[in-house]
SELUMKE-450868 format. One record per residue: x, y, z of N, C-alpha, C in turn. Coordinates in pm, whole numbers, plus 50000, padded with zeros to 5 digits. Layout:
XYZXYZXYZ;...
END
This chain:
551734561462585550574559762498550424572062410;549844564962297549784579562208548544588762242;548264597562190547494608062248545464599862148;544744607962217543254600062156542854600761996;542894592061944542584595861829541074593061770;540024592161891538824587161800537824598161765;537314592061700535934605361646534434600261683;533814614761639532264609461659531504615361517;530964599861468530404600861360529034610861374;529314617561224528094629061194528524640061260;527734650361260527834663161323527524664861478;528794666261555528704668861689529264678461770;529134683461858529504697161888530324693762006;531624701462018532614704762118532004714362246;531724709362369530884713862465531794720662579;531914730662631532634738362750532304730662891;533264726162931532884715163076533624724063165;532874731863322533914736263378534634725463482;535484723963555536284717063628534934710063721;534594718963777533794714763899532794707463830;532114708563708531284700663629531634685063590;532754685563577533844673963515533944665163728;534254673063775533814663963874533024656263930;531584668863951531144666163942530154651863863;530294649363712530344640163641530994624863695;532434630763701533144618163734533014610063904;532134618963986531864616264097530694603764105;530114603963957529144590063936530194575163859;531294579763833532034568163806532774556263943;533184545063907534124539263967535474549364011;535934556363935537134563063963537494573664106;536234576464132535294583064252536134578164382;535904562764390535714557864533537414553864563;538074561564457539504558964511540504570564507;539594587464494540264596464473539364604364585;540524613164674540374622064783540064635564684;539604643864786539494662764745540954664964698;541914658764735543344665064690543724657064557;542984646864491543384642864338542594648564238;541104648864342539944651264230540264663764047;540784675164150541084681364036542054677463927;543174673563946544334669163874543324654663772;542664651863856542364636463764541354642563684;540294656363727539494658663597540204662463498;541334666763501542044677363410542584666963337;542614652263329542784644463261541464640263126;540704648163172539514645763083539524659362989;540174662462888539984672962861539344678062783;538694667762686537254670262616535834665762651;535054677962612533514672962649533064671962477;532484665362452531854658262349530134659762366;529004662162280527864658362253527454655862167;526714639762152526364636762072524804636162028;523924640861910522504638761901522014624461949;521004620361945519864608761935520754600061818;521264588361766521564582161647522984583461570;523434590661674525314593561604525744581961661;526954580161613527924567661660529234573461711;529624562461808531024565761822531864557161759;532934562061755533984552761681535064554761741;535744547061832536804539961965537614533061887;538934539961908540124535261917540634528362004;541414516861980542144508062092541764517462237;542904526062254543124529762395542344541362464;540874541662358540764554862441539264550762547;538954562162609538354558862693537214572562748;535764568162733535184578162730534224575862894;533644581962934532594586163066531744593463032;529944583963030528854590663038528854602463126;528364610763090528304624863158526764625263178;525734621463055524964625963042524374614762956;522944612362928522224609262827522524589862871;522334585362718522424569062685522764567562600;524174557462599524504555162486524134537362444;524154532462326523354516662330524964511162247;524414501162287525824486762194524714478162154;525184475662011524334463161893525554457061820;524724447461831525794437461712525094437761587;525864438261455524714435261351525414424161209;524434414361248524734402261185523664402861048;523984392561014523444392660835521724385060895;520734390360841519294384960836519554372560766;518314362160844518134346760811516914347460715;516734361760705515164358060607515194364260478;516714372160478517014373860286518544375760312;518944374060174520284372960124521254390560175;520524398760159521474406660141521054419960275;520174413460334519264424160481520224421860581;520674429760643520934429160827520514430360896;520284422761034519534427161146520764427661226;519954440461346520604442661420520084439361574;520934435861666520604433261791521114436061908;520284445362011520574453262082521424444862204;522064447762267523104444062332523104446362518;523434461662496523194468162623523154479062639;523244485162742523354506262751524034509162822;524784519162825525874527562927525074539462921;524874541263049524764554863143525074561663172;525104571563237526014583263331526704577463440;527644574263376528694570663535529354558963460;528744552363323529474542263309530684546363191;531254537063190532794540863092532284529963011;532874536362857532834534862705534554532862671;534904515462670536274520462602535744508462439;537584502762420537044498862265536024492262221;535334495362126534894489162035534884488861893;534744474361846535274470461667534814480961597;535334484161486534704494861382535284490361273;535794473661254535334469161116534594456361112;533354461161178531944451761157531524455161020;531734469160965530814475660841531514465260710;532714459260724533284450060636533094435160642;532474430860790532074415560788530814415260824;530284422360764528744417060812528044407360704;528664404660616527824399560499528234377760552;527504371160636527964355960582526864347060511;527254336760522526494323760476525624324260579;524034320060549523414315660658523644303360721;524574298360714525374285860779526134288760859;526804304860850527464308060959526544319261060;525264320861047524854330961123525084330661225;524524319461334524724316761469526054321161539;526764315961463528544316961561529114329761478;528624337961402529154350661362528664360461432;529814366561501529714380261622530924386261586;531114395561511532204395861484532674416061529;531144427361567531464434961565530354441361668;531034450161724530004461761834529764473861760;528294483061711528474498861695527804502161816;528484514461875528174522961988527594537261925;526404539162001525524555661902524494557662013;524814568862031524114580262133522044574462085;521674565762214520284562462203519514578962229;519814590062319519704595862346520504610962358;519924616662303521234629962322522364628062460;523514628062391524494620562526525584631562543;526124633162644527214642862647527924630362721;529504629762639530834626862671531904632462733;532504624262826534094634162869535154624362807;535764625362754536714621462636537724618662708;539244611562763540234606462793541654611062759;542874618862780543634623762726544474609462812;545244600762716546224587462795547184593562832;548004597462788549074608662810548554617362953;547734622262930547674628963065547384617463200;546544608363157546464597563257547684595763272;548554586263206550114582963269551084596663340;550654606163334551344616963389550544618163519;549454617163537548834613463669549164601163763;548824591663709549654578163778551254578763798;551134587163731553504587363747553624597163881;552464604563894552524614364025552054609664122;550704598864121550644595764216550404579864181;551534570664237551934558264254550504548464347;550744556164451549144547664503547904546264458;547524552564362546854549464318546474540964173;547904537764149548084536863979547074518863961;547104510464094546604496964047545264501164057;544764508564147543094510464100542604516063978;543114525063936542724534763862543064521763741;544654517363687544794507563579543854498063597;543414494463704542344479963720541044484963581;540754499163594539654501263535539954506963370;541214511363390541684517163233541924509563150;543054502963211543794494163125543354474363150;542274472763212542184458563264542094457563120;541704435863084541324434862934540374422462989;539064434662990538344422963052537494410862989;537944411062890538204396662774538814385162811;540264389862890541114379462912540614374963067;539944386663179539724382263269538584374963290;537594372563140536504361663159537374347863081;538104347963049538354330062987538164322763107;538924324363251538424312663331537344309263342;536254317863346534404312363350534434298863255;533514290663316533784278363230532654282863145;531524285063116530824287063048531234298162926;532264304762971532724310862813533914306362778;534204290762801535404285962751535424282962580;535824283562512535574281162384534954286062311;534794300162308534214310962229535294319062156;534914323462056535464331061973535964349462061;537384347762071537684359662124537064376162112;536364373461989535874381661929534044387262011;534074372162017532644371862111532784371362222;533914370362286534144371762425534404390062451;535034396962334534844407562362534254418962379;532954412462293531664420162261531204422962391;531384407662456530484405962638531174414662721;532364411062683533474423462751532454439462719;532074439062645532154459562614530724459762691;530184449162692528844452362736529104452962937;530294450262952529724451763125530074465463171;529844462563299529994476563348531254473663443;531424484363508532484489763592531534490363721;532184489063837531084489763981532074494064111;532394499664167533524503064282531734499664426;532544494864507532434495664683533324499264741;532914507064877533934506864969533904494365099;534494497765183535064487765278533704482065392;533474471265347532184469065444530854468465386;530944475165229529324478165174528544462365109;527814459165074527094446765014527074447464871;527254435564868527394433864701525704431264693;524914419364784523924414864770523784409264897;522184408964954521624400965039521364387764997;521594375765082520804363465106519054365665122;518844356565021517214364164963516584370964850;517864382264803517924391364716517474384164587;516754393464479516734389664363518454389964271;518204375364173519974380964164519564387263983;520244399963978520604406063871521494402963788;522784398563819523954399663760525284393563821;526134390263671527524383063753528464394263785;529584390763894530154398663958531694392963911;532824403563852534044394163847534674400863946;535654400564025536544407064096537814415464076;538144425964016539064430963960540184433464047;540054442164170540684449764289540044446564419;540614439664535540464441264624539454425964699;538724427564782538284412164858536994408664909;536334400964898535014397964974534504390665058;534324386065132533684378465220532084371465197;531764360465194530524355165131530404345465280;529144352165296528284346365430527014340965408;526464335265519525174328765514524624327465666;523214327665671522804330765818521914317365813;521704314865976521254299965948520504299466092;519084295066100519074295666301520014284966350;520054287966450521214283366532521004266966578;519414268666647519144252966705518014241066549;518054248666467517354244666329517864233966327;516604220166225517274211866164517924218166050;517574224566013518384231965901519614233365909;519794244166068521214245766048521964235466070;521524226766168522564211766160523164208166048;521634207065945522394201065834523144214465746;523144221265729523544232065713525054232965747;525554230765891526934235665913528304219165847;526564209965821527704197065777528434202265662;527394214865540527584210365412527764227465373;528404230865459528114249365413529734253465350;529484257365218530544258365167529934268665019;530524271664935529944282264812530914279464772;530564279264612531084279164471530754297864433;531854301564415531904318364364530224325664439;530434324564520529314327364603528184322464622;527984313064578526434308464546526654295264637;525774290264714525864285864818525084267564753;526204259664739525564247864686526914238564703;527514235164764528314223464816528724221264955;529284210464962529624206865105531644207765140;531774218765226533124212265233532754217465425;533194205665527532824209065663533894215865742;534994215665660536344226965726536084235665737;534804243865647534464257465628534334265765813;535004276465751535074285865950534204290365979;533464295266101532314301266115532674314866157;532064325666137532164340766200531644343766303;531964347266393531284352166573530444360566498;528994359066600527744365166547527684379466580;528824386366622528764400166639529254408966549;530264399666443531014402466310529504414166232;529874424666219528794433766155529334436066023;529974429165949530374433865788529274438365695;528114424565684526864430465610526244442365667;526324452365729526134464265749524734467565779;524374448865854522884454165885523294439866028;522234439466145521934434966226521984421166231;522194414766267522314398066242521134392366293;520164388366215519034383866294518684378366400;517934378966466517394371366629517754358766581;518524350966695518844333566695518844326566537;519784338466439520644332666347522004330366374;522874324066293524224322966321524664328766217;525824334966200526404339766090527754331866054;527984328965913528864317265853529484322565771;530614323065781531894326765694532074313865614;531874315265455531794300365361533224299865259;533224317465225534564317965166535054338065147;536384334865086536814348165080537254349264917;536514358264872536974361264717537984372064722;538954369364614539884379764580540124378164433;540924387964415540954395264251540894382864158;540404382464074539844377163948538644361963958;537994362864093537094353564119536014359164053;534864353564020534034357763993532724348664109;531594358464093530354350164164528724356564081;527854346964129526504353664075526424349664007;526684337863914526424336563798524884330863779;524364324663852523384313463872521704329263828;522444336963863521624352763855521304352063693;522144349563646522014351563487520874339763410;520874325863468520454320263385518544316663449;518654318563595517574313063697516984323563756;515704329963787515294336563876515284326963980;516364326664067515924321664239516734331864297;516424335664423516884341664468518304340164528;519324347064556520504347564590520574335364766;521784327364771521544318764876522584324164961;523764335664943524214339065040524464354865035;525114360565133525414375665125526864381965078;527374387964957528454389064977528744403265009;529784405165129530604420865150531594422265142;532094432165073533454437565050534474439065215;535444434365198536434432765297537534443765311;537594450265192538124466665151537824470565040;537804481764975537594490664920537624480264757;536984475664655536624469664561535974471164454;536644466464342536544469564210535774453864120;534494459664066534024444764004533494449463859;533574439963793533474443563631531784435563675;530804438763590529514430763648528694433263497;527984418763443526994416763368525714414763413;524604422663293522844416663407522674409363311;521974405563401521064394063330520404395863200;519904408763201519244412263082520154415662970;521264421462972522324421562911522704406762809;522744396362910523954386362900522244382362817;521634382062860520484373962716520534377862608;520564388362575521274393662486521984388962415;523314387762467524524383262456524414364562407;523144357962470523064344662431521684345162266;521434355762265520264353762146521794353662025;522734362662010523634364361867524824349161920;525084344262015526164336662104525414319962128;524134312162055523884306962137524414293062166;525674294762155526214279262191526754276262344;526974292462392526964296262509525964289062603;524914289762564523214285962660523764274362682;524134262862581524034248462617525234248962714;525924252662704527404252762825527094257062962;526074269762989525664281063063524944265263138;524024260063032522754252763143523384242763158;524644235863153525234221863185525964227063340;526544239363396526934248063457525814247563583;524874253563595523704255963611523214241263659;523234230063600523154220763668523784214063748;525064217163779526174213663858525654221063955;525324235063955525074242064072523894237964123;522754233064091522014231064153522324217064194;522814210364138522944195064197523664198864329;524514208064344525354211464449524454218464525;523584222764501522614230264613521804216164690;521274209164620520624195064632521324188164728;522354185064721523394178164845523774187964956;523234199164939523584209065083522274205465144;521484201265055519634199665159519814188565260;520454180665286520664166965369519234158265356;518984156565258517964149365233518584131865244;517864128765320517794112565386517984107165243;517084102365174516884093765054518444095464989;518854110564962519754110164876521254103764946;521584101265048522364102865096523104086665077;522304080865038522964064264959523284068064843;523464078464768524234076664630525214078564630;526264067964547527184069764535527794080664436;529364086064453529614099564429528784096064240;529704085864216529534082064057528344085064009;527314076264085525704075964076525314096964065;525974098664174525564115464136525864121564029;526904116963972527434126063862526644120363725;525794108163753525104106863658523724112863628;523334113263801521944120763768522424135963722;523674141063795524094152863705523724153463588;524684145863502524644145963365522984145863302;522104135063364520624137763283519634140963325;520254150363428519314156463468518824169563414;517694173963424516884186063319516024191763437;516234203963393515874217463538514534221963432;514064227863528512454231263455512364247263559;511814257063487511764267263571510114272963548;509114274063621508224270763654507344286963701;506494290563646505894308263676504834299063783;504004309063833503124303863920501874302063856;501154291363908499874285863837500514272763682;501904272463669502034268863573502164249663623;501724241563508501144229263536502314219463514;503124209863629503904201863599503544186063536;502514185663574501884168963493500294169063557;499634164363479498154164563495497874148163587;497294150863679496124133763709496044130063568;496124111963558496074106063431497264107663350;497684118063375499014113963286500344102063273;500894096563174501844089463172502854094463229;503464084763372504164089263424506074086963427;506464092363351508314085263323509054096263405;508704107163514510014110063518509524114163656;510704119163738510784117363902511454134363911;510404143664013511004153963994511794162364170;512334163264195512834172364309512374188764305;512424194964403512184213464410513224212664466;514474225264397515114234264416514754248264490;513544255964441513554264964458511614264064470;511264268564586509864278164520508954266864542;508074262164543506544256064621505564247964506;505564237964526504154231864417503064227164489;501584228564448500764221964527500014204764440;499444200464501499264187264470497744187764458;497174183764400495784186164341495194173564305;493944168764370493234158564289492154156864252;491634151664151490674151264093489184140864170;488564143264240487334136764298485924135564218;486044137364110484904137064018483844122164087;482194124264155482404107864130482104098664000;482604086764006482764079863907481164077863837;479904076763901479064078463808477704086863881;476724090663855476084100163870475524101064043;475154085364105474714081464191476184083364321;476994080564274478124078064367478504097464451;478044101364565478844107464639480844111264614;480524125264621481804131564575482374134464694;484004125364739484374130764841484314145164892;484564145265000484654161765061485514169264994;485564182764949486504190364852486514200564893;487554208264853487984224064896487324235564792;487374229564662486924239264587486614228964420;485794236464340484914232364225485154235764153;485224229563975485734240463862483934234463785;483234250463809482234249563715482494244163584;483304246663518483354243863380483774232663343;484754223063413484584213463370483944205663487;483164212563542481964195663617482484190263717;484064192463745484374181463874484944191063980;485694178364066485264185664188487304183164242;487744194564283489284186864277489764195364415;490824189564481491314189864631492474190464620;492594207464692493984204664727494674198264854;495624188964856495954181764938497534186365031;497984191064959498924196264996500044205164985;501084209164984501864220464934503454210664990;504544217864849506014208464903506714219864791;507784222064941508584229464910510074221864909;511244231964896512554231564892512944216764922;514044209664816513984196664906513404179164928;511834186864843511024176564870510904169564751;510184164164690510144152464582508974147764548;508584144564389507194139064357507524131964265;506044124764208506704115264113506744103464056;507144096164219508134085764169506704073864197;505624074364231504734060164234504554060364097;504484064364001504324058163875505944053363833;506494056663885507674049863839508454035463892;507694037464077508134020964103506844008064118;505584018564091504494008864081504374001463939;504553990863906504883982163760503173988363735;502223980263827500953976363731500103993163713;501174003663771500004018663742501164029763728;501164032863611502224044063518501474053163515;500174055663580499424067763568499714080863666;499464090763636499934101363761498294099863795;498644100863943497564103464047497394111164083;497624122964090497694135364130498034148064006;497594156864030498174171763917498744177664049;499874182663941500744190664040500814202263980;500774216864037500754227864000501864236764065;502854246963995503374255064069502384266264147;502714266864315501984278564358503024291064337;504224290664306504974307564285505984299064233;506974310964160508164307064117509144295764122;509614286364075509754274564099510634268863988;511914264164094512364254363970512414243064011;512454233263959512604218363948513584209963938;513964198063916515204194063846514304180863850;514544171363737513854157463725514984148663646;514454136763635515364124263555514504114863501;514744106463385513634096063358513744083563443;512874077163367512914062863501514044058663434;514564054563341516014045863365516764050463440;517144060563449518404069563565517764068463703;516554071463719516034068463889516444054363883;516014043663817515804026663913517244028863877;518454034063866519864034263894520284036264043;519554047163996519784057364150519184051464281;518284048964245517184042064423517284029664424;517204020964357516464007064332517583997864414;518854001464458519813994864574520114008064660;519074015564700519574029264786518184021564857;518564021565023517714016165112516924028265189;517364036065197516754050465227516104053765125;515794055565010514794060364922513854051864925;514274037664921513114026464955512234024665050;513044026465124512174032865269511044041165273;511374052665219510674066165190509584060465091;509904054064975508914053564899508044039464932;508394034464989506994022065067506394031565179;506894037765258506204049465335505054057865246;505644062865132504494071065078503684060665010;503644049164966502574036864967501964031565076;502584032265186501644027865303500794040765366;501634050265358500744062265456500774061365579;499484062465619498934060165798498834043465852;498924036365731499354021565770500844016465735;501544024665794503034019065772503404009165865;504044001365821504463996665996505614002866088;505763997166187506684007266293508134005966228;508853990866191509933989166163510164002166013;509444003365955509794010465822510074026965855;509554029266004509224039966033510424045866092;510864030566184512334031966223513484027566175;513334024966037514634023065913514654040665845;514104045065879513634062365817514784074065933;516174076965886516374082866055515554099066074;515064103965995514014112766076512944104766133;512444090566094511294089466186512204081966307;513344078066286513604068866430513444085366518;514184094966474514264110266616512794107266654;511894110466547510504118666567510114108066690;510024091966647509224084966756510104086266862;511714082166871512294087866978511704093467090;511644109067028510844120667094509944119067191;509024106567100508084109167176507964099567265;508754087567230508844079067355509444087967477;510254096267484510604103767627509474111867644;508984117067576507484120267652506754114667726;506804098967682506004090267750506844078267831;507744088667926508714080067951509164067967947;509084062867810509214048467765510714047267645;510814055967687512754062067568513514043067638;513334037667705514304024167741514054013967610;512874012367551512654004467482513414007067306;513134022667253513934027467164515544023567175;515814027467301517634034167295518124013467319;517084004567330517353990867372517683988267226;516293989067153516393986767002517423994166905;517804002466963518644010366863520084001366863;520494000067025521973995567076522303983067002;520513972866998521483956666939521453962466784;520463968966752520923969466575522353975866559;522883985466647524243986066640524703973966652;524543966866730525383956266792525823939166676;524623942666607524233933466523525303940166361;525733951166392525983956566290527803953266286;527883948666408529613947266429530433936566332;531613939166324532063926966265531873912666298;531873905266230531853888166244532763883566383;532943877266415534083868566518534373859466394;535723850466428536543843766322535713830966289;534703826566385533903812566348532863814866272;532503827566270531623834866140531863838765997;533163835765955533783847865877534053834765735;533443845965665533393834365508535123832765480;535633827165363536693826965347537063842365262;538293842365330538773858965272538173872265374;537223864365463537093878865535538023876665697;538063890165769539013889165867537833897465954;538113893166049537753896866171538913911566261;538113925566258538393935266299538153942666402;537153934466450536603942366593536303930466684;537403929566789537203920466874536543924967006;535643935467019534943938967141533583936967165;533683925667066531693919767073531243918367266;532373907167297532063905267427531953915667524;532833927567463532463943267578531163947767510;531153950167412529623954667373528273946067427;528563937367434527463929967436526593928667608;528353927867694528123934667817527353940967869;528133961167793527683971267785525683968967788;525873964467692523763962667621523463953767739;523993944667844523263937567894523233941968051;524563953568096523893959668240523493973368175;522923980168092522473990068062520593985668058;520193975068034519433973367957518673960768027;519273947268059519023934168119519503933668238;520353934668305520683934968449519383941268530;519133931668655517963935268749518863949068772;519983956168765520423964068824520353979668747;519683970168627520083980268508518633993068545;519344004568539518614018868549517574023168459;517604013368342517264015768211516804002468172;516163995368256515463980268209514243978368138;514293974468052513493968667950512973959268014;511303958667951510363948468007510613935067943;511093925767963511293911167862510803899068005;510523887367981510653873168060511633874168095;511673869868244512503865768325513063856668270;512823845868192513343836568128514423841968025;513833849067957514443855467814515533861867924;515553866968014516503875168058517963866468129;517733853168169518203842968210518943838468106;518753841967998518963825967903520043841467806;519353850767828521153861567802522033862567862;521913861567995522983861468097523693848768108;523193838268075523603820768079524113821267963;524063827767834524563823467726525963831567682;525833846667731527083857267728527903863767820;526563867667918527123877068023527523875068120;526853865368207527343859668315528513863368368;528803866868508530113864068538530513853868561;529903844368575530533830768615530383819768537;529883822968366530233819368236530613824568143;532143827968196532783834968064532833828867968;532503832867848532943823567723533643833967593;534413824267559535213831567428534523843067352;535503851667319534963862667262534263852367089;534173849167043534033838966913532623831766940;532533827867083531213821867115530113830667187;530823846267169529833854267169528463854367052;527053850967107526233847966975526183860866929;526003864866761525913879166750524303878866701;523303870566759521733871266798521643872266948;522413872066983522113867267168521063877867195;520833887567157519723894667165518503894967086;518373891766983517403889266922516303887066947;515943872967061514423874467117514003886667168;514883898367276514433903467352514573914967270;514603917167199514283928767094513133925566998;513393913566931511433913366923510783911767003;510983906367142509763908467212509743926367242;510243933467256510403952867282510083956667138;510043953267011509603957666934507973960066910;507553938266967506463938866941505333948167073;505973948967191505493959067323505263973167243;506853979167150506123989167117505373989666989;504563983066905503943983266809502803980666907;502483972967000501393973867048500583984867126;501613989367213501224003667311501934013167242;503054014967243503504030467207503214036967038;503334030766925503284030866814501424034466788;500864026266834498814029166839498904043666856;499564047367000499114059967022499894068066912;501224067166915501934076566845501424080166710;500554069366645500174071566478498634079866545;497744082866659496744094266689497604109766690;498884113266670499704123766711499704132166554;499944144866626499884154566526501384150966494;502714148566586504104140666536504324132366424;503064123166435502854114566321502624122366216;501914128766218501354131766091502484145266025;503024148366086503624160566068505294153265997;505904142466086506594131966003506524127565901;505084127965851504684122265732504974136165576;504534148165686504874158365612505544166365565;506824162465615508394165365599509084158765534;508324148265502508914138065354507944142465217;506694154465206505964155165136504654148965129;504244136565232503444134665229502104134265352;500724134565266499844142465317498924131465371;498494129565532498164119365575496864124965693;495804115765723495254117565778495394112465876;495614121466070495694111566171494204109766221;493834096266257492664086366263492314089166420;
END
């Protein structure tokens, strides 16, 4: 390489750096965490100018050279032609380098294209100036002496090149969101990141963490974890679907390995009766974090360095920046952004969703629209026209209604709180977080499109919604959402069967039938709806279908000494008759009959009669239970037990 040839515009002064100063200095860089007491000197002596620049000087960077804040702030602007006269420029601030961060090229013939058409403003980025925001002192780069350093010492030459010579232009084209940008504008983003070294074991970020910024991987490896309690419904559903996209924790793959909970990499304690989950391993040129740039939610997993690591990293505040002069970027960024959250959405194991087909998903993908939400801020008012169906991603809404009474004489239900100013009287009813869903009664009730409720964010919050044509796609042959949503129309008068087409409510009543040691009548009802669920026998079977499961007659068995046999451990209350006329028609030993003339009702009476036993006794009590009501509240809705 040839020797440095850049300058610093205006009057700047040549500054005396002693060795130990120059180390000192470079001890705040990346270059730091990969040089011992026995390089340190040899590698300052590669820096052999100190540079200071006033408040408002510029630098001007040549291809290969390469400078290190010592001191002060230096700023990066782009400056494009003004939309509000012909011949004005504005300029727009970009980002800042610090003490510790490295300054290599930037354009220095912007001063020749700054003039376009206001037809081309938007997609014209064509140049970076770099100028001391603050009185800045520089340590300047001799290349020549660098390659005479790396030629001496070989082990170190891929770290040290990771940071000299990377072109970290070329190492963002895979990001899909900067696919199809002007190289030019890809390099601007380039000058604006920083440089970041870890050593072996340290955290990139906590699970929880606010996220700042994307992370690319230059040198070396990471590990991306997630903690989960152990006996949680959460984690159940959790270990089905635990998998990360560049760290960010939003798909399902169930091969994913788990880490023994004594694994201490995150460099802190593994919480009381969490599990710790190994989801993936990043290495050189992955990137993660991105979801940091466009969303305040907080980070969904932890990533730690696995050895000693090199990451090129944009903030957030930066990269906005970068989308005010860039913005064709945003629409790509938020199509991105919705993939990830749709992928966070299918890690929730939400019942309803779990009838869509893959296709059907990729459509609510496509129209679906994320809403990001401050606190106190208002998602649809009571009375409003209601067209669209919304889910929470992230962050808490409360549900609010209006009790005004209807005329002066009429009593105002009971209420939590009053708005003097406008006169009425409004209740909060409930709170729904991560997961949960609102919405949709104006969308499957024909004769009332009105919202019934105001919904308010209580903190930070994003959303994701769809209009009603894309929902009655999505639900309107999905039997689990149907379910759910005649549930939130019935309430505290549901009936039992709807309760047990729901599989969180079949567990919940489950539950509580073994409380009340009456679990024979559930695990009876559960077995024939399996049973009922089997294939046809061949005297059943329309034309073109085949008969695949010839063990009706063992199943049916099975259900009848488990369940009907005087012998059975686990007997269900039915007529002696009813119990006769199963054994005479299937089971019998001493009327075998063809597997084909197995009836596939042969149970049928004696399951409605155990249905209607438990709608009469067990179901009464169970809807007085805080179970009940708490069932009701894990689907979002807010019920009174009677």
């Amino acid at each position: 390489m040839g020797a440095c040839n850049s300058v610093l515009s205006g009057s700047s002064g040549a500054v005396n750096v002693t060795e130990s100063q120059k180390i000192g200095y470079l001890k705040n860089t990346p270059f730091f965490l990969y040089l011992d007491e026995a390089h340190l000197s040899s590698f300052a002596a590669c820096f052999f100018k100190a540079r200071r620049l006033r408040a408002g000087q510029f630098l001007l960077c040549g291809q290969d050279d390469i400078f290190v804040v010592a001191s002060g702030e230096m700023s990066l602007s782009v400056t494009l032609p003004s939309s509000d006269t012909k011949t004005g420029n504005s300029k727009g601030f970009l980002a800042s380098k610090v003490a510790g961060d490295i300054v290599n090229k930037g354009d220095t013939e912007n001063q020749a294209k700054r003039r376009v058409s206001n037809a081309k403003l938007q997609t014209f980025v064509e140049g970076i100036e770099t100028f001391a925001k603050t009185d800045t002192l520089l340590l300047m780069a001799d290349m020549e002496k660098f390659d005479e350093f790396l030629n001496h010492n070989p082990s170190l030459k891929t770290q040290i090149e990771a940071i000299t010579h990377s072109n970290i232009s070329d190492v963002m084209k895979p990001i899909p969101f900067l696919k199809g940008i002007k190289d030019t504008q890809r390099q601007m983003l380039a000058a604006m990141c920083r440089y970041e070294a870890l050593g072996a074991g340290e955290t990139c970020f906590r699970e929880g963490d606010d996220g700042e910024k994307l992370y690319i991987l230059l040198h070396g490896s990471c590990d991306v974890i997630s903690y989960r309690d152990v006996d949680s419904k959460e984690a159940r559903g959790f270990r089905k679907t635990m998998q990360t996209i560049n760290g960010e924790l939003f798909s399902d793959d169930p091969s994913s390995p788990r880490v023994d909970v004594s694994d201490e990499k995150t460099g802190r304690d593994t919480p009381g009766g969490k599990e710790k989950v190994l989801l993936a391993t990043l290495k050189k040129g992955d990137y993660f974090g991105e979801t940091a740039l466009m969303v305040n939610i907080p980070r969904t997993t932890t990533v730690t360095t696995k050895e000693k690591s090199l990451f090129v990293t944009i903030g957030k505040h930066e990269f906005h920046n970068f989308l005010r002069v860039v913005p064709d970027v945003n629409y790509r960024m938020q199509q991105v952004m919705k993939d990830r959250m749709m992928g966070k959405l299918s890690s929730m194991d939400i019942p309803f969703l779990q009838g869509i087909s893959k296709d059907m998903f990729g459509e609510f993908s496509t129209n679906v629209e994320m809403h990001e939400l401050d606190d106190n801020d208002i998602v649809f008012k009571q009375g409003d026209f209601g067209d669209r169906f919304y889910i929470i991603i992230h962050g808490e809404v409360r549900i609010e209604t209006d009790n005004t009474p209807k005329s002066p004489g009429d009593p105002p239900i009971i209420t939590e709180r009053a708005s003097p100013l406008r006169r009425s009287i409004t209740m909060d009813i409930g709170h729904l977080g991560p997961g949960k869903y609102f919405g949709e009664m104006s969308l499957v009730d024909e004769d009332h499109h009105e919202r019934t409720a105001t919904v308010i964010a209580n903190k930070h919050s994003i959303l994701m919604s769809i209009g009603s044509e894309v929902f009655h796609k999505l639900f309107d042959d999905n039997p689990q959402a149907l379910v759910e949503f005649r549930l939130r129309i019935q309430k505290e008068n549901a009936e039992l069967k709807h309760i047990l087409s729901h599989q969180i409510g079949m567990e919940v009543f489950e539950t509580f039938l073994k409380k009340e040691l009456a679990d024979e009548n559930i695990m009876f009802y559960k077995a024939v709806n399996e049973y009922k669920l089997a294939k046809k026998s061949p005297s059943e079977l329309k034309p073109g279908e085949r008969c695949i499961s010839p063990s009706r007659r063992r199943t049916s068995r099975a259900i009848y000494e488990e369940f009907i046999s005087q012998k059975a451990d686990t007997q269900v209350n039915i007529p002696g008759k009813m119990r006769a006329h199963i054994e005479a028609m299937a089971i019998g030993e001493n009327t075998p009959l063809p597997e084909e003339n197995v009836p596939i009702d042969v149970f049928d009476k004696a399951e409605e009669e155990i249905y209607k036993l438990m709608v009469r006794d067990n179901y009464a009590r169970f809807k007085k239970t805080d179970e009940f009501r708490e069932f009701f509240e894990t689907l979002g809705i807010f019920i009174e037990v009677k």
